[in-house]
N, C-alpha and C positions, 0 to 999 in steps of 0.2 A: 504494500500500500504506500502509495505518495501522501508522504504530512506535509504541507509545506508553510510559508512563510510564518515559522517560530519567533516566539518574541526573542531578545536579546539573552545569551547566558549566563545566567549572574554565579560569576567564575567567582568571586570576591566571598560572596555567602556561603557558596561550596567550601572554599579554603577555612572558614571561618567554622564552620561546622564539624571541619574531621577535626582542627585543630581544639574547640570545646571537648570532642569526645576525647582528645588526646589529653587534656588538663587534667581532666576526671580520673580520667587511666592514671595521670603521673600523680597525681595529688591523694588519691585512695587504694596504696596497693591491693588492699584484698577484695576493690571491686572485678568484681566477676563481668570484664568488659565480649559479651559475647553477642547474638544473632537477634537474641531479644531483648537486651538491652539496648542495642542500637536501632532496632525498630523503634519500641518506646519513645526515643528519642526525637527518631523522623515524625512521628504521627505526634509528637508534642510542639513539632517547631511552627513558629510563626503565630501563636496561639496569645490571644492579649490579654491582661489583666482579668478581665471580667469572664474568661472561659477558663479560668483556671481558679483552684482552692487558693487557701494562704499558705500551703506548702508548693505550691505552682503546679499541684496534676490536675490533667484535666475537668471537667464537672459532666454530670450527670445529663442526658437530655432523653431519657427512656421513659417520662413520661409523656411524652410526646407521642409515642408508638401507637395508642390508643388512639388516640383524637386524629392521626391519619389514618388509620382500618377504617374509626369512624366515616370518616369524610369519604372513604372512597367503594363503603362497602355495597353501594349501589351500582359500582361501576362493572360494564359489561364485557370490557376488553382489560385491562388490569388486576390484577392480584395484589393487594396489600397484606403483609403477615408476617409474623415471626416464627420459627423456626428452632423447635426445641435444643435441636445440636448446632445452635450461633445466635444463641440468643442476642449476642451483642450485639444483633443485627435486625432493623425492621428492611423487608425486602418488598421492593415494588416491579414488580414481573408483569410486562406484558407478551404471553407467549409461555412455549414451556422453555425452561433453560436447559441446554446441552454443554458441554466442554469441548467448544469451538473457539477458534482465534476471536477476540473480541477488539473493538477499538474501545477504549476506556478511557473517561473525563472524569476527572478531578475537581470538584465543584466545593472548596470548602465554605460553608456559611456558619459565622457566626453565630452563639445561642438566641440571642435577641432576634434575628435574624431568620430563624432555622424553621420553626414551627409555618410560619405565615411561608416564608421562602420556598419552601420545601412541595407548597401544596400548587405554590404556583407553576415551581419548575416543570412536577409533573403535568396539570392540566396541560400547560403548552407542549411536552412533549406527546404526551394522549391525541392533540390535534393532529402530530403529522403523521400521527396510524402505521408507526414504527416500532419493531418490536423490540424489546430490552430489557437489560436483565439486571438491574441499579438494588445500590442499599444505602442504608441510612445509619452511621453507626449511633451508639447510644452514648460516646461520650464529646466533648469538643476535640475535636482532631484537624490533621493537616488536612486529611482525606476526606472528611465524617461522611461526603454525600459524593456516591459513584455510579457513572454511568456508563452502561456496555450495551454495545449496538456491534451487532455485526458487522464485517468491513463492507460489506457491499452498502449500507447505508452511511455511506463518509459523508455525503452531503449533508444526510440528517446530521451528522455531528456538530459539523461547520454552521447551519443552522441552530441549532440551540448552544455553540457556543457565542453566538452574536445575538441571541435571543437575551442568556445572561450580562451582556454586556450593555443591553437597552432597557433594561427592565430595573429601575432608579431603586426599588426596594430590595430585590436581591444583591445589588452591584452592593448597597449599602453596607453590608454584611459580608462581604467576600474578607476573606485577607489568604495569604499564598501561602501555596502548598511547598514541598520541601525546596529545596531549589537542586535539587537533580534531576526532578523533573521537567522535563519538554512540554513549555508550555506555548499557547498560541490565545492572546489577548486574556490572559493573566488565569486562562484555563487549564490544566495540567490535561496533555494528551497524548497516548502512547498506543502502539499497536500491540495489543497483548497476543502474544503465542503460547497461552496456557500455564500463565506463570504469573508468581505474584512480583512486579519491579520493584517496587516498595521493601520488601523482605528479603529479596535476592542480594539486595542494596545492602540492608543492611549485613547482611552474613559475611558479604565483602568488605564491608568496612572493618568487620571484626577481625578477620582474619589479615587484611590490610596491617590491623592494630601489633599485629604479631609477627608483625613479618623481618625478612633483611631489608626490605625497603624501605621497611618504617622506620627502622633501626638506622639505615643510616643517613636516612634526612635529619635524624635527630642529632647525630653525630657531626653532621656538618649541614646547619638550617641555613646556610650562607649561601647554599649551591643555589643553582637558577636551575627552572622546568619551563620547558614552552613543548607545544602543538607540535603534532607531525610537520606540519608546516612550515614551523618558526616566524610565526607570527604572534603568535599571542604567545605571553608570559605569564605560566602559572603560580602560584602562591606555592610553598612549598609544602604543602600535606598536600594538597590539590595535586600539584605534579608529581611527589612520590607515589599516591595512590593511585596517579594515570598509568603510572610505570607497571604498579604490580596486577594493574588490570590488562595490560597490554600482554603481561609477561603469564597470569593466569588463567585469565578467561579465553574459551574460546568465541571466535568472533559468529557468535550465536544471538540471540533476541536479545537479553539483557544489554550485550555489548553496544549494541546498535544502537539502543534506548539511552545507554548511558552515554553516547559517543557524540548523539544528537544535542545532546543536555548542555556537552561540553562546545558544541558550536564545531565539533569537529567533520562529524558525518551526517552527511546524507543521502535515501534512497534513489540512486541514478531513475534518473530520467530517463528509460531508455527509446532507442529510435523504434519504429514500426517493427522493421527487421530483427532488432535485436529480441523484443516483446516474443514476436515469434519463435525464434530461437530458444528462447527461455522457455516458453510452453513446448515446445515439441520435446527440450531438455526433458523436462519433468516428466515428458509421458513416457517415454521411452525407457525411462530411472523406473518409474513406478509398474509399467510393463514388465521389464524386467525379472524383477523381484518379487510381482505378485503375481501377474500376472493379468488378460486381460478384464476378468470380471471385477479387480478391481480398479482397471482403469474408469470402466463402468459406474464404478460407487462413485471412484473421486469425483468425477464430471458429475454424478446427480447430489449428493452434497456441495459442490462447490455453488450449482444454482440451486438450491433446494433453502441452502443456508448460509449462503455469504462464508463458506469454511473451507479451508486448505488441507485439514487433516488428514484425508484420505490420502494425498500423495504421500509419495516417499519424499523424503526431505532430503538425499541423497549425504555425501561428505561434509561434514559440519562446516566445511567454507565455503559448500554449494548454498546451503540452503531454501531450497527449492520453493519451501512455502511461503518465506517472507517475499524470493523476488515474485511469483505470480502473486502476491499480493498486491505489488505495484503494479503489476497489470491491470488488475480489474476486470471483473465478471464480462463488461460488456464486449471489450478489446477480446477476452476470449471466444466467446459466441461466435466475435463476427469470425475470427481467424479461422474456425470450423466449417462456420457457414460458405467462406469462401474456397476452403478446401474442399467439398465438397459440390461447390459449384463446376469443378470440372471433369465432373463424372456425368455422364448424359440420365437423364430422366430422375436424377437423384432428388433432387430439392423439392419438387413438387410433389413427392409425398411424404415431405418433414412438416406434420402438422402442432408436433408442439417439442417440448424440452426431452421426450422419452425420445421420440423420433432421431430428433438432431444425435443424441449422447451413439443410441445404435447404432446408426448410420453411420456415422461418423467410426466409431471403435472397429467397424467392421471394415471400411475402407483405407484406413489410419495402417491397422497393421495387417493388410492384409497378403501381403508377400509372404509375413513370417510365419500369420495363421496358418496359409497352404504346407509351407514348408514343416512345420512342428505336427500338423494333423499326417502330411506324410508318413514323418519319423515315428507317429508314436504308434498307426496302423501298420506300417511293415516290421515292427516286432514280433505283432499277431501273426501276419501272415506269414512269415519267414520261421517263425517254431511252429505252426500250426500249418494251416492252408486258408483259401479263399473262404471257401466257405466259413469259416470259425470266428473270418473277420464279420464277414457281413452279416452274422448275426451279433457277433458285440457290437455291430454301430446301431443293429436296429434295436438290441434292447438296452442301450444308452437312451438314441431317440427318443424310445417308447416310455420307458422305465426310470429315466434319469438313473439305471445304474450300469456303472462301468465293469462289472466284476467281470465280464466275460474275455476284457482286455487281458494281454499279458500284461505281468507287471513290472516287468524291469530293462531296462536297455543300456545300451553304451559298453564299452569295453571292458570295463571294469564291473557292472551292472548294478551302477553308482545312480541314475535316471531312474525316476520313479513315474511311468507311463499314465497310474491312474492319478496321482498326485497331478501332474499335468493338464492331463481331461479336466479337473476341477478345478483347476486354474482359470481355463479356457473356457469353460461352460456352453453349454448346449447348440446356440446358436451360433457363436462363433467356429464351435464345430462342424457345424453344417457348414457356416460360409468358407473356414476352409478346405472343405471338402470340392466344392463348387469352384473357390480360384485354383484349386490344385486343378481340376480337369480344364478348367480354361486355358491355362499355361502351356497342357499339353495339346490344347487346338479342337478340345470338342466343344463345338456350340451348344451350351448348356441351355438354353432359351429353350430349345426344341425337344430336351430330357425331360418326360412330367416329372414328380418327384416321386415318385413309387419305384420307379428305374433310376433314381441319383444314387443310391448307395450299391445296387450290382453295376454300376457304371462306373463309378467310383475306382470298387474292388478293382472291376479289372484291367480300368488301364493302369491303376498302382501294380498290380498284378505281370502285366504288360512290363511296365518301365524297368522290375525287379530283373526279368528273367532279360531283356533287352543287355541291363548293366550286368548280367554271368555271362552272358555270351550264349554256349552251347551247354551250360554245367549248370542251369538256374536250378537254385535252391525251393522255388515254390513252382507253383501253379499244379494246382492238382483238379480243380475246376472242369 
C-alpha cells in the first residue's frame, strides 16, 4: 500500500524518548527495563495533566463503555461491546473481524474529549458504509481510540483522517501519539501486517536497552549518527538504536513502519510494468509452493477482503504482501482483465469476480498445468496401463478421489502424485488435460467430453511409446 504525504518526523522526540527510558535504566538499577515496561511507557507518552493521576498513570474512562452500547444498540450495521478476554477494551465492529492486513489510525482523544468524540467519530464513519474493526481503550492513552479498515479502503482512511481534522470538537481533544509513529495530519497511520507496531517497538527498544550499541553510545555520546543518506543528523540514542535496528531486524513490516517514522523510507512508486512484474512475482512464488488452488484463494481473499495473506510472502527481503499492497486491488483486476483479453472469446463470459479469478488461474498457468497433469498420469500408466489410468481420472472426476493414482514418482520416489492432484484441484485438472492434447495438435472443440479422458489417455499413451522408440514400456490398450 502507498501512505503518502507524512507529516514531518519528529527525530528530536524520538531521541528524547529512548534517552528518558535510558535515565530510568541508569538511575534505578533493579528496574526491570523490559517489553512491557516500554510499552507502558509508549501508551503513557504525550498524555496531559488532567488524563493522568497524581502519580502521573493514566485514569480510568471504562465508564464510558456503557453509555456507547447504549447509544448504538439500535444500530443495524455496527456492533458495540466488550469482550470478556480484553476487557480493557470496548470494541466497535462493523462486519465480522478476520486476521487480515489492516490499515490502522491512531486517533488519540483526550478524556474530556472522549465520551462526546468518540460517538461522533463513529457516526461519520457508519456514513461511509465501511467496514472496520476499531476499539476504545479504557484508560487515557497515546492510542486509546483505533481504527482498522482494510487496505482496499485507503481512501476511506484519508477520508476520516480529514474528517478528524475538520471536526473543531474532536480536533479539541487530540494531542499525539508516540512519535515513532507515521503520522499524516497529526493522525498516527500505519499499514499493519498482523502485528502489533506499538509492542514490536517496544520489545526493540528493550533489547536496544541491552545491547553493544547501547553500550557504546554510552561510552562515547560525542559520536554523530545520520541517515543512510547523510542528510539528517541523528541525536544519539536515536542513531544508536537506528544502528541496532538496521543490524537486527529484518527488513520486514515493523522495519518499514519504523523506517517511514524516521523520514527515511518509502513505498516505491512503482511504474505500470514494474506493478506487473511484482504481481506475476507473487503468483508464480505462491504457485509454486502451494500450488494452484491456492492461487485461487489468494485472488478471492484479496477481492473478497482487501487481504494479502493468502500469498506466499516469498524471502523476507521479497516481501511479497506488503509490495502488492502498493499495488492495489484495482491495478490488479485490471492487469488480469487484460491478460486475459488476448485469448479469443474469453472475457465475455467473465461475469463476475469467481469468473475472472478461474479464468484467469487457468490460463495464467496453463503451460505448466499440461505439463504437471502429464507427469503425474504417466506414473499410472507406465506401472500400470491405459486402462488403470482412465479410470483414476474418471473416479477423480467423478468422486473427487484420487486413490486410484499411483503414488509416487521421480527418481528417487521423492514426488508425491496425489499430494499434487490436490494441489491442482479438479478443474484445473481437467484444463490440463485439455492444453496437454492441444499442444499435441488435437482440436479439442470437436472432442465432447465423454471422449476427453480416453482421448487424453491415448495420445499420452501415444507420446510415451513414440519417446521408447521400439521398447515402449506401456500401451496395453
Amino acid at each position: 500500500m502507498i501512505i503518502k504525504n507524512y507529516d514531518k518526523p519528529k527525530l528530536q522526540e524520538m531521541n528524547q524518548f529512548l534517552e528518558f527510558i535510558s535515565d530510568l535504566k541508569e538511575e534505578n538499577p533493579d528496574l526491570v527495563v523490559d517489553e512491557s515496561f516500554v510499552y507502558t511507557e509508549l501508551k503513557r507518552y504525550g498524555l496531559g495533566l488532567k488524563d493522568t493521576d497524581e502519580k502521573g498513570f493514566p485514569i480510568t474512562c471504562k465508564e464510558f463503555f456503557n453509555k456507547w452500547m447504549d447509544y448504538y444498540k439500535d444500530s443495524q450495521s455496527m456492533k458495540v461491546l466488550e469482550r470478556a478476554e480484553r476487557p480493557q477494551f470496548c470494541f466497535f465492529e462493523h462486519g465480522e473481524p478476520r486476521l487480515f492486513d489492516y490499515i490502522k489510525l491512531y486517533i488519540p482523544i483526550d478524556k474530556e474529549h472522549l465520551l462526546e468524540g468518540t460517538k461522533q467519530l463513529f457516526d461519520y464513519i457508519e456514513s461511509l458504509e465501511v467496514e472496520h474493526f476499531s476499539k476504545v481503550a479504557w484508560t487515557t492513552r497515546s492510542d486509546n481510540v483505533t481504527v482498522r479498515l482494510y487496505p482496499k479502503d485507503y481512501d476511506k482512511a484519508l477520508q476520516i483522517i480529514d474528517y478528524v481534522n475538520k471536526n473543531e470538537y474532536i480536533k479539541a481533544g487530540l494531542h499525539g501519539t508516540n512519535p515513532f509513529v507515521p503520522t499524516q495530519k497529526g493522525i498516527g497511520i500505519i499499514a499493519e501486517n498482523g502485528f502489533s507496531y506499538n509492542l514490536t517497538l517496544a520489545g526493540h527498544i528493550a533489547n536496544y536497552m541491552h545491547s553493544k550499541e547501547y553500550a557504546e553510545m554510552k561510552a562515547n555520546p560525542s559520536k554523530e549518527y545520520y541517515s543512510t543518506d547523510y542528510k539528517t543528523k541523528y541525536g544519539p540514542y536515536l542513531g544508536s538504536f537506528n544502528k541496532w535496528v538496521n543490524q537486527n531486524c529484518e527488513r520486514d513490516t515493523f522495519k518499514s513502519v519504523f523506517k517511514t517514522a524516521l523520514g527515511e523510507f518509502h513505498e516505491p512508486i512503482f511504474t505500470e510494468e514494474q506493478q506487473r512484474a511484482v504481481f506475476v512475482d507473487a503468483l508464480k512464488a505462491t504457485y509454486v509452493k502451494y500450488g494452484a488452488r491456492q492461487v485461487a484463494s489468494a485472488l478471492h481473499m484479496l477481492f473478497d477482503k482487501g487481504s494479502f495473506l493468502y500469498f506466499s510472502n516469498g524471502e523476507s527481503s521479497i516481501q511479497y504482501r506488503r509490495r502488492l499492497a502498493g499495488i492495489g486491488n484495482d491495478n490488479i483486476r485490471k492487469y488480469m482483465v487484460e491478460y486475459l483479453s488476448s485469448f479469443e472469446n474469453v472475457n465475455g463470459s467473465i461475469k463476475d469476480y469467481d469468473d475472472l479469478i478461474d479464468e484467469f488461474c487457468k490460463r495464467f498457468f496453463a503451460d505448466d498445468l499440461a505439463f504437471r497433469v502429464d507427469e503425474i498420469c504417466e506414473v499410472t500408466l507406465m506401472k500400470y496401463d491405459a486402462k488403470q489410468l482412465e479410470s483414476a481420472i474418471n473416479y477423480f472426476v467423478a468422486k473427487d478421489d484420487y486413490g486410484k493414482f499411483s503414488r509416487f514418482y521421480g527418481e528417487d520416489q521423492s514426488m508425491n502424485c496425489r499430494r499434487e492432484i490436490i494441489r491442482m484441484g479438479k478443474q484445473n485438472f481437467i484444463f490440463g488435460m485439455e492444453r496437454s492434447l492441444a499442444a499435441k495438435g488435437v482440436d479439442i472443440r470437436n472432442i465432447p467430453y465423454s471422449e476427453l479422458v480416453p482421448t487424453y489417455v491415448g495420445e499420452l499413451d501415444k507420446s510415451i511409446y513414440a519417446r521408447y522408440g521400439d521398447t515402449p514400456k506401456v500401451s496395453k490398450m
